[in-house]
C-alpha positions in Angstrom: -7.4 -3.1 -18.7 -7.4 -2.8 -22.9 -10.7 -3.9 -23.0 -11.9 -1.6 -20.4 -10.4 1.5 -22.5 -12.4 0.0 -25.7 -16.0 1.6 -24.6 -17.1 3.4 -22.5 -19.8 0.2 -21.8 -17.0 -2.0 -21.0 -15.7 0.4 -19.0 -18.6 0.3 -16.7 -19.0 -3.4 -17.1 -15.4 -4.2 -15.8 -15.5 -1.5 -13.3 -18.8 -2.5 -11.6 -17.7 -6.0 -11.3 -15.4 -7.1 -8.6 -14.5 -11.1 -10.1 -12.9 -9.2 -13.4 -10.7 -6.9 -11.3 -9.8 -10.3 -9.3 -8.6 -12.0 -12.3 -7.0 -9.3 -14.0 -3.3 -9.5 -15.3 -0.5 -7.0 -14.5 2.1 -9.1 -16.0 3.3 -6.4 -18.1 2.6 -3.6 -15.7 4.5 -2.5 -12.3 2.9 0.7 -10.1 3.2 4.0 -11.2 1.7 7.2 -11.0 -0.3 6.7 -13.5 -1.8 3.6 -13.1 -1.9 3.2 -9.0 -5.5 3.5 -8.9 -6.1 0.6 -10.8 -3.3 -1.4 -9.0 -5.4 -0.6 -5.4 -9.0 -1.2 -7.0 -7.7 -4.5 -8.1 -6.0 -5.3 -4.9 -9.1 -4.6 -2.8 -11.0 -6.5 -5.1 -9.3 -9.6 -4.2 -6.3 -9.3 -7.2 -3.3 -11.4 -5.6 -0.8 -10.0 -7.9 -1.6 -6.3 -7.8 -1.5 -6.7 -3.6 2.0 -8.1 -3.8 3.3 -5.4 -6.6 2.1 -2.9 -4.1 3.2 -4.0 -0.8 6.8 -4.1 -2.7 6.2 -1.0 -4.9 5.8 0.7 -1.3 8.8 -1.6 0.1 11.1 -0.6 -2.1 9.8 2.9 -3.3 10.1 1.6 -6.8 8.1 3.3 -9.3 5.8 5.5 -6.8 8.2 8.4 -5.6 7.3 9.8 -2.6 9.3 12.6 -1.2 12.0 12.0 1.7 10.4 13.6 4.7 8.9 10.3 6.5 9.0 7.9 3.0 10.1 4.8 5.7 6.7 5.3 7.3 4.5 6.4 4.7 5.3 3.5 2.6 6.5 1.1 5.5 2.2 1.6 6.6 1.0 1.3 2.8 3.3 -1.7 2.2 1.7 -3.5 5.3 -1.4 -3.0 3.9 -0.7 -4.7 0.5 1.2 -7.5 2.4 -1.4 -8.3 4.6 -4.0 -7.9 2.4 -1.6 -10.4 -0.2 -1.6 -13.1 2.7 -5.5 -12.9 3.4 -5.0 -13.5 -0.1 -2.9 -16.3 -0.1 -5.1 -19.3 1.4 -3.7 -22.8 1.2 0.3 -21.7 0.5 2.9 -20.9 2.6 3.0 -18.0 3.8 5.5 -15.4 2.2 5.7 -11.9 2.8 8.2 -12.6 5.4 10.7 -12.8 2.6 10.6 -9.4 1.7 11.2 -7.6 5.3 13.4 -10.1 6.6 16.7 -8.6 8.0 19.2 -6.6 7.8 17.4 -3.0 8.8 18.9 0.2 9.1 20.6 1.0 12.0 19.1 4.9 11.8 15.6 3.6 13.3 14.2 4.7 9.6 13.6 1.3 7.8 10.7 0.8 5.6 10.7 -3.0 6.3 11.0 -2.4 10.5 7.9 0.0 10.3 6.0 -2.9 8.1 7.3 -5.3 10.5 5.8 -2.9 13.5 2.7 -2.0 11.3 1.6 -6.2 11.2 2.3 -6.8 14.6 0.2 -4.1 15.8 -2.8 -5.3 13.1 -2.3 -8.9 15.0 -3.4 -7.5 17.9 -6.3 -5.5 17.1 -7.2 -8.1 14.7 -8.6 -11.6 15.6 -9.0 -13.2 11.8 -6.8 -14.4 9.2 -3.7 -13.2 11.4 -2.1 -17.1 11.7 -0.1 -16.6 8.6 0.8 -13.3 9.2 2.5 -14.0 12.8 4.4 -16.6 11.1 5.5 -14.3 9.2 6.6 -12.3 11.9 8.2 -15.0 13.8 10.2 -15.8 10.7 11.7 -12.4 10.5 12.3 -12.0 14.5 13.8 -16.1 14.2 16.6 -14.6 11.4 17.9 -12.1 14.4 21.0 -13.8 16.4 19.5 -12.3 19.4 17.9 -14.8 22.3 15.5 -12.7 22.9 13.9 -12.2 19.5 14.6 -15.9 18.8 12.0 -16.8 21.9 9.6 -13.9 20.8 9.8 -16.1 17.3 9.1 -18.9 18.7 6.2 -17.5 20.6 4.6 -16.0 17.5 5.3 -19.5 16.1 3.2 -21.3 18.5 0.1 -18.8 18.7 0.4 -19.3 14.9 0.3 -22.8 15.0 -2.4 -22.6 17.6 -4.5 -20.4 14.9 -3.8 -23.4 12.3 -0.9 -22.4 10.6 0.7 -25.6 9.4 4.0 -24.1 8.5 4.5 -22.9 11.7 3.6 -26.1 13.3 6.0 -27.7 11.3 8.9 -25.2 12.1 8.2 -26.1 16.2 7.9 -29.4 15.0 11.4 -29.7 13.6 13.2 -27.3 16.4 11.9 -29.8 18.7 13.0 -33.0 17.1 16.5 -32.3 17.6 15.6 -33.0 21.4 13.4 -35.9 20.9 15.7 -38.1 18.9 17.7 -39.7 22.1 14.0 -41.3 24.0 12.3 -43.7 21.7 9.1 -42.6 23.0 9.3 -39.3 22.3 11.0 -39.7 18.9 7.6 -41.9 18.2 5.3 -39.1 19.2 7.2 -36.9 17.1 6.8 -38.5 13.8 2.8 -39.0 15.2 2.9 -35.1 15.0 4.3 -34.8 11.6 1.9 -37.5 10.3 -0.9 -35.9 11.3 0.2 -32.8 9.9 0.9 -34.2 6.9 -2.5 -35.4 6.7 
């Protein structure tokens, strides 16, 4: 971002080139008025960093003020954007976002982190790619609930998940269903066959 402010050459050199935005730092930076445009170009250039800062920039309504009247859903859908778009980002690690709308919500019905937990379920739908990490991310939130209900939809999202080739999911099935396998030696041994071959 200094260099591009240097010239107006490197200006249009950085801003016509998509693997500079990608790499850019915003260590020093956070979102904000004033620089927001540059936080979204990066992110939809493939910038890990800026995606997260936004997704919780929008979580949290830190630094980009948007008025009361509907801010849970304005920034609940804005902050599913960034997270989703951080976890397409996010191939080969665990996935994360989970973290930040995990329970507890408002009891109103007007919590940012319900509407972004609405917003991804509905994109898993509609959406057929790069949605594995994203339901386990889901399943995550729904297995932190006490209810028995949302503790079998988790599970559910955890086994479409693991279908789609999520490994952490996988591994979370694989450990809830230990605790069952440990009396019959043969099903103890096809357990640890299952977490050998996902180890590998």
């Amino acid at each position: 971002l200094a260099v591009r402010a240097v010239h107006s050459q490197l200006k249009d050199l950085v801003d016509n080139h998509a693997s500079v935005w990608a790499c850019a730092s915003f260590q020093e930076l956070w979102p904000s008025p004033g620089n927001l445009k540059l936080f979204e170009r990066a992110a939809e250039k493939g910038n890990f960093e800026a995606a997260v800062k936004l997704g919780i920039a929008y979580l949290y309504n830190e630094g980009l003020s948007v008025s009361d009247e509907a801010r849970a859903e304005v920034n609940g859908l804005k902050a599913s954007r960034f997270f989703s778009l951080a976890e397409r980002l996010n191939v080969g690690a665990a996935p994360f976002i989970w973290l930040f709308i995990r329970p507890p919500w408002s009891v109103s019905g007007s919590c940012c982190k319900a509407v972004v937990h609405e917003s991804l379920r509905a994109e898993c739908q509609l959406q057929r790619t790069h949605k594995a990490s994203i339901l386990h991310c889901l399943g995550r939130v729904l297995s932190l609930f006490e209810d028995e209900e949302k503790q079998q939809q988790a599970r559910d999202l955890f086994e479409e998940a693991a279908h789609q080739g999520c490994l952490t999911s996988s591994y979370l099935l694989w450990e809830s269903d230990r605790r069952t396998d440990v009396s019959d030696p043969g099903r103890c041994l096809h357990s640890f066959r299952k977490v050998r071959d996902y180890a590998a």
